[in-house]
Residue frames relative to the residue before (quaternion, step in Angstrom):
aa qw qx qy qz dx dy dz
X 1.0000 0.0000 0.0000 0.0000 0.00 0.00 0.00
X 0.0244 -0.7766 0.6216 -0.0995 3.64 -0.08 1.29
X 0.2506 -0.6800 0.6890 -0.0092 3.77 -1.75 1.11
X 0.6046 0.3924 -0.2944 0.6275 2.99 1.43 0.59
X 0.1974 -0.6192 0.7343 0.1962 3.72 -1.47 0.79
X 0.6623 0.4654 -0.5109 0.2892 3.70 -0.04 0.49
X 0.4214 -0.6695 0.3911 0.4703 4.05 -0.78 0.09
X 0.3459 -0.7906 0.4597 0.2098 3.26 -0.84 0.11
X 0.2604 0.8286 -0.4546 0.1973 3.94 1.83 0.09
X 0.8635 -0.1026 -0.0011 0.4938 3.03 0.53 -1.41
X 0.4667 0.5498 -0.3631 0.5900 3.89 0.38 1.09
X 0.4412 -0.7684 0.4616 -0.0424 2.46 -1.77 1.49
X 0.3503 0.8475 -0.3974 -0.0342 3.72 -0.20 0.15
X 0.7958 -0.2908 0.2333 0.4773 3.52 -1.33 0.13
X 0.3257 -0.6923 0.5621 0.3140 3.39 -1.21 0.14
X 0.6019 0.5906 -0.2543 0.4735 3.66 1.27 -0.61
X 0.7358 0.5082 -0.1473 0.4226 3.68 1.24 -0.50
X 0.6066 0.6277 -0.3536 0.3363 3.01 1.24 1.25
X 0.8566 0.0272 0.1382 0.4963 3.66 0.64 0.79
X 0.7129 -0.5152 0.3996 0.2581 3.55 -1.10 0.14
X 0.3361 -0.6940 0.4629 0.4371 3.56 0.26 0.61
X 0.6037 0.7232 -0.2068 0.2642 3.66 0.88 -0.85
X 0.7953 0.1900 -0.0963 0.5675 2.90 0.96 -1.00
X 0.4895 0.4089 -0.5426 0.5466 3.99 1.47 0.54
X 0.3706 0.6586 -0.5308 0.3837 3.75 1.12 -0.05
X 0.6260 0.6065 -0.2331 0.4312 3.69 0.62 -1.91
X 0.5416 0.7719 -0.1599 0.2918 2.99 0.92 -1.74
X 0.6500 0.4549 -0.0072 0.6086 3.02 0.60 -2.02
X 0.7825 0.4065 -0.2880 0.3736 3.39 -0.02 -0.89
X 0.7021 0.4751 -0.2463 0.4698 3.58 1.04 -0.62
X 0.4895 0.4684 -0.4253 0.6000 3.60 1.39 -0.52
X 0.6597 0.6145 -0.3140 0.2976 3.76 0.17 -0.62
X 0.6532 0.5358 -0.0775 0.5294 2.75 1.18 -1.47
X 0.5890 0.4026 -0.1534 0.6837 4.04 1.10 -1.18
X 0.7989 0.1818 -0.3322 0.4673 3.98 0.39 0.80
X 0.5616 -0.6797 0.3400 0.3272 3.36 1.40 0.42
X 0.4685 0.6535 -0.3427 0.4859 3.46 1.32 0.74
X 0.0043 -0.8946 0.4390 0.0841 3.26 -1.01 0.06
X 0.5255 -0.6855 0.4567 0.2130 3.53 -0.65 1.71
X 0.2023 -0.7066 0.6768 0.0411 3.71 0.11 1.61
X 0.5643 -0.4895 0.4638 0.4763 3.60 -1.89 0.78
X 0.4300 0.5109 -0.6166 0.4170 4.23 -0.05 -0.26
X 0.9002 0.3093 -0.2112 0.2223 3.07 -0.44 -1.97
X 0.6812 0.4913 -0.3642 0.4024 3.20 1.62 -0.23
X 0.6459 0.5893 -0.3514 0.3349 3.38 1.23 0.37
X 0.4994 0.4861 -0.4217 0.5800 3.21 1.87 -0.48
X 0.4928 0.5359 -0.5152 0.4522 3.80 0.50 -0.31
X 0.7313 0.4101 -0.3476 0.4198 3.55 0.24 -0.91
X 0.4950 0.6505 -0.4261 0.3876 3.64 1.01 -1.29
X 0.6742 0.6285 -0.0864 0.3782 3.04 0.41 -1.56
X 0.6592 0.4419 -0.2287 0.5638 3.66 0.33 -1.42
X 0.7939 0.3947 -0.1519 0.4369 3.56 -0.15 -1.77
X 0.1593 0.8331 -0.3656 0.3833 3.74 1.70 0.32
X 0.0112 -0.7026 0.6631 0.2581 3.95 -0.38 0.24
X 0.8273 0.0951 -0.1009 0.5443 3.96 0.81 -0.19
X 0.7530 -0.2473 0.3349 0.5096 3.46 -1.28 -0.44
X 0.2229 -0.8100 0.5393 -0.0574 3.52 -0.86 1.22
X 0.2762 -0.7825 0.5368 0.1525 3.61 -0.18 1.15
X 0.4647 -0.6965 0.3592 0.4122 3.71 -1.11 0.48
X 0.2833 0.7900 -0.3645 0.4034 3.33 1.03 0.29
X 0.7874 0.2125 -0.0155 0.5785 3.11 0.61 -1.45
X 0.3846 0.6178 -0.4064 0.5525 3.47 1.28 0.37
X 0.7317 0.4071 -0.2041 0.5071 3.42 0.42 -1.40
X 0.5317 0.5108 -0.2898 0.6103 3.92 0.78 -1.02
X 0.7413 0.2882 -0.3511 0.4942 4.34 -0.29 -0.10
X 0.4672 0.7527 -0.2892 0.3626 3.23 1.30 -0.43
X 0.7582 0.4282 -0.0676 0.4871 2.95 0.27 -2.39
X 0.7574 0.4327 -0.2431 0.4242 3.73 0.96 -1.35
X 0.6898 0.4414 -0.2783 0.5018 4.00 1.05 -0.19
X 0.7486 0.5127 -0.1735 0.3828 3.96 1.53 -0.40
X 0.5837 -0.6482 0.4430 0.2073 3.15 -0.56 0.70
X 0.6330 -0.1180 0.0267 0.7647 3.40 1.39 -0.89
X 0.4005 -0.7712 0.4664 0.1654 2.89 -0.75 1.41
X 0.4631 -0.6627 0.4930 0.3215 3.90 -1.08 0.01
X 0.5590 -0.5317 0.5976 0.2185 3.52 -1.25 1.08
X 0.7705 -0.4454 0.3915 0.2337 3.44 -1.19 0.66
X 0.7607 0.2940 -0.1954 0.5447 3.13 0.09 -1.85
X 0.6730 0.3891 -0.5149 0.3613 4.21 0.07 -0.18
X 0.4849 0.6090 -0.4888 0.3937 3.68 1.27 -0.47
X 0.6989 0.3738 -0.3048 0.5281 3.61 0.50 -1.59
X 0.5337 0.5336 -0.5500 0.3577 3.98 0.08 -0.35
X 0.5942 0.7112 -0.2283 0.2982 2.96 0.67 -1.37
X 0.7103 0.4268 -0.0337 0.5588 3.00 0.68 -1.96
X 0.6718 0.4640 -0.4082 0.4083 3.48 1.06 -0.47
X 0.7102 0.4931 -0.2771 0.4192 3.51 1.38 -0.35
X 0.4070 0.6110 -0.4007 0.5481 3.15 1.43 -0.01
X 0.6837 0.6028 -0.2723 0.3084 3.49 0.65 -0.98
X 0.7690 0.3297 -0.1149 0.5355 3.13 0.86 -1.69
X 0.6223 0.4487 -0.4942 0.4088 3.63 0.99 -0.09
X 0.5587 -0.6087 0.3960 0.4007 3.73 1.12 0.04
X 0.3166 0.8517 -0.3471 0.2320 3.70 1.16 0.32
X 0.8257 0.1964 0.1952 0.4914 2.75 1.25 -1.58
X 0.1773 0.8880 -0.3920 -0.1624 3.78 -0.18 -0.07
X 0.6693 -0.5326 0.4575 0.2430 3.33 -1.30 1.04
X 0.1629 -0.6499 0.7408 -0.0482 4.06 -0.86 0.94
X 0.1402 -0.8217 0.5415 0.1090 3.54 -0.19 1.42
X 0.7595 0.4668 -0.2890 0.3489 3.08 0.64 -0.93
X 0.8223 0.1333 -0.3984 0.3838 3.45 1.30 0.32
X 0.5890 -0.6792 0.2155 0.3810 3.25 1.76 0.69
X 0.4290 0.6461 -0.4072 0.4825 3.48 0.83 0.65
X 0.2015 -0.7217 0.6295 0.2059 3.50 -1.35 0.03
X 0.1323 -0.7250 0.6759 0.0067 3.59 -1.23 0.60
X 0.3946 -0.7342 0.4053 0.3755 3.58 -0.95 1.21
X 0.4652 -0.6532 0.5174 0.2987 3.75 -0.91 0.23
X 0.6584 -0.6638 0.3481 0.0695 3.42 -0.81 1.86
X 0.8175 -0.1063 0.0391 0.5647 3.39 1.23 -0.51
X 0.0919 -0.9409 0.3192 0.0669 3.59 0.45 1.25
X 0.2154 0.7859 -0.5663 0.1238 3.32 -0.18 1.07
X 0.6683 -0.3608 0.3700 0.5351 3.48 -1.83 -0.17
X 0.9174 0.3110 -0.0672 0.2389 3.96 -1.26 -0.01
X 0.4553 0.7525 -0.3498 0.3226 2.73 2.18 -0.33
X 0.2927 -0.6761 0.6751 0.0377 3.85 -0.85 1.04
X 0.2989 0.6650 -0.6712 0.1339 3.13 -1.74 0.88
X 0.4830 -0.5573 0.6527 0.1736 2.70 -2.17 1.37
X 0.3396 -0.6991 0.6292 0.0063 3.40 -1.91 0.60
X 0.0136 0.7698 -0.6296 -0.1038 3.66 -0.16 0.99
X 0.0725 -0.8512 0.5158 0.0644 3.65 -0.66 0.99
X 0.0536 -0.8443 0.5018 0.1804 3.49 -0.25 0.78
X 0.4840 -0.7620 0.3967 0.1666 2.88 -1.50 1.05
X 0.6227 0.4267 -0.4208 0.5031 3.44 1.03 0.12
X 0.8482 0.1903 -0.2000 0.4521 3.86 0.55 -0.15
X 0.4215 -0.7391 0.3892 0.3528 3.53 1.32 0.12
X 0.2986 0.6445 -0.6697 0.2166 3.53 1.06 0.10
X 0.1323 -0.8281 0.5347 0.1044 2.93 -1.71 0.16
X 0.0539 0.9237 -0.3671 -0.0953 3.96 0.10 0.59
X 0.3446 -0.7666 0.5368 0.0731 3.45 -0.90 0.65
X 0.0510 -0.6170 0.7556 -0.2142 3.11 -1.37 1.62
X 0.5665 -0.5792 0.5512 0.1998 2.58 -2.02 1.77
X 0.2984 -0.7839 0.5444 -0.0040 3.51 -1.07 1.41
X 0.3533 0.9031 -0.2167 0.1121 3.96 1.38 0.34
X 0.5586 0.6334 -0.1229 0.5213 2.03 2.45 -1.05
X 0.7107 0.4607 -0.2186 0.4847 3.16 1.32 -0.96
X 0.5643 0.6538 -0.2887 0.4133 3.41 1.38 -0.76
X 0.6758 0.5185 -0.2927 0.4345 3.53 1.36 -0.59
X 0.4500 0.7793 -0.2177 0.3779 3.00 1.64 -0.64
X 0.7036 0.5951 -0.0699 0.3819 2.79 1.03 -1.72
X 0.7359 0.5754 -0.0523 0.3530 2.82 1.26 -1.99
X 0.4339 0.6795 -0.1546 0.5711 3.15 2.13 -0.76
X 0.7315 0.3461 -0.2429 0.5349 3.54 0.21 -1.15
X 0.5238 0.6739 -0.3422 0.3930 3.38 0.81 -1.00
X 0.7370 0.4453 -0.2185 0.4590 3.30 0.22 -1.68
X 0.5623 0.5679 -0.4325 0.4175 3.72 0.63 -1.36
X 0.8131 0.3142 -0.1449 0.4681 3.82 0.28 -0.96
X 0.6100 -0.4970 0.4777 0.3907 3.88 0.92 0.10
X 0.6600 0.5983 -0.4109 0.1942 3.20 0.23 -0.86
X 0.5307 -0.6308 0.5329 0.1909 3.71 -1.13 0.89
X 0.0722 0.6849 -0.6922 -0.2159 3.97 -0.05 0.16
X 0.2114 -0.7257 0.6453 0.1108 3.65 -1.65 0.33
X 0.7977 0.0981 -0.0209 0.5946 3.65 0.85 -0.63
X 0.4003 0.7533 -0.5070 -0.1236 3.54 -0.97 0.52
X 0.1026 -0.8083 0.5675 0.1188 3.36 -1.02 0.67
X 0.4737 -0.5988 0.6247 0.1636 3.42 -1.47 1.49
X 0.4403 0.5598 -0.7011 0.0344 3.79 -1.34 0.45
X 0.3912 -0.7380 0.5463 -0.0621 2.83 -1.76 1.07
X 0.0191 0.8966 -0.4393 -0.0524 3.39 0.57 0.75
X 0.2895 0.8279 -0.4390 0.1951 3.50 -1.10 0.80
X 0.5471 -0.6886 0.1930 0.4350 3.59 -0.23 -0.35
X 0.3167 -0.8352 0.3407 0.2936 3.35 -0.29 0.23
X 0.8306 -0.1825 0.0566 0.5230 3.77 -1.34 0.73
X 0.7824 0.5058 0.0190 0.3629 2.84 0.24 -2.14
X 0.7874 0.3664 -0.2365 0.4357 3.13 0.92 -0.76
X 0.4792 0.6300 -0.3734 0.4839 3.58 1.51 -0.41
X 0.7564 0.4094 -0.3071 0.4074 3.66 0.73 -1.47
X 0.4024 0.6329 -0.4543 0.4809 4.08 1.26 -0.27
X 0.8363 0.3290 -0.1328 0.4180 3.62 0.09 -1.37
């Protein structure tokens, strides 16, 4: 299920620069719907929080647009549920290293990705990571080993920000 008409194999692009918030809203709502889940008004608003995002969005400040746009505001733990279902349905991904979330560009089952994260503007871009993920998966095997979680980020500066400085 892609919100995007470009490929993503080998190429890099914005996370913010995909579509109508509306209709990856649908999106969301139909992937939900085609796993027997379902995109409660919360989870569809941190989805929006998130989308309508100019960068990576910490839950913090998730919870804080919350309290100031609701009528009854949400309690923490349903924010992070939330965010936890966003997660595992592949909606959304988590930037550990600077704690924030950013919606994910083309949500499917298995999809892998790398993260270039600059550090002077927080932009952030995403590239399919499959090639590298097999890699992994290879070395992995050679040693038994089980992998369970992985996440690519790359921190550095970006285009723009190198030619400024």
């Amino acid at each position: 299920m892609s919100s995007c008409s470009h490929s993503h194999a080998n190429s890099l692009h914005e996370v913010h620069d995909h579509g109508d918030i509306h209709s990856r809203l649908e999106q969301a709502e139909a992937l939900c719907l085609a796993t027997g889940a379902r995109l409660t008004p919360l989870r569809k608003e941190v989805l929006s929080l998130i989308l309508n995002a100019s960068g990576p969005i910490g839950a913090y400040d998730i919870l804080a647009k919350i309290k100031n746009t609701s009528d009854k505001p949400a309690a923490p733990p349903t924010v992070y549920r939330s965010l936890d279902f966003l997660l595992d349905k592949g909606l959304i991904h988590r930037l550990s290293s600077i704690n924030a979330f950013i919606p994910c560009c083309h949500p499917r089952e298995g999809h892998q990705a790398a993260f270039l994260i600059c550090v002077s503007c927080k932009a952030v871009k995403e590239a399919s990571a499959d090639a590298l993920m097999a890699h992994l998966n290879s070395l992995a095997h050679s040693d038994e080993f089980s992998i369970h979680h992985t996440i690519i980020e790359i921190s550095g500066k970006c285009q723009q920000c190198t030619q400024r400085h």
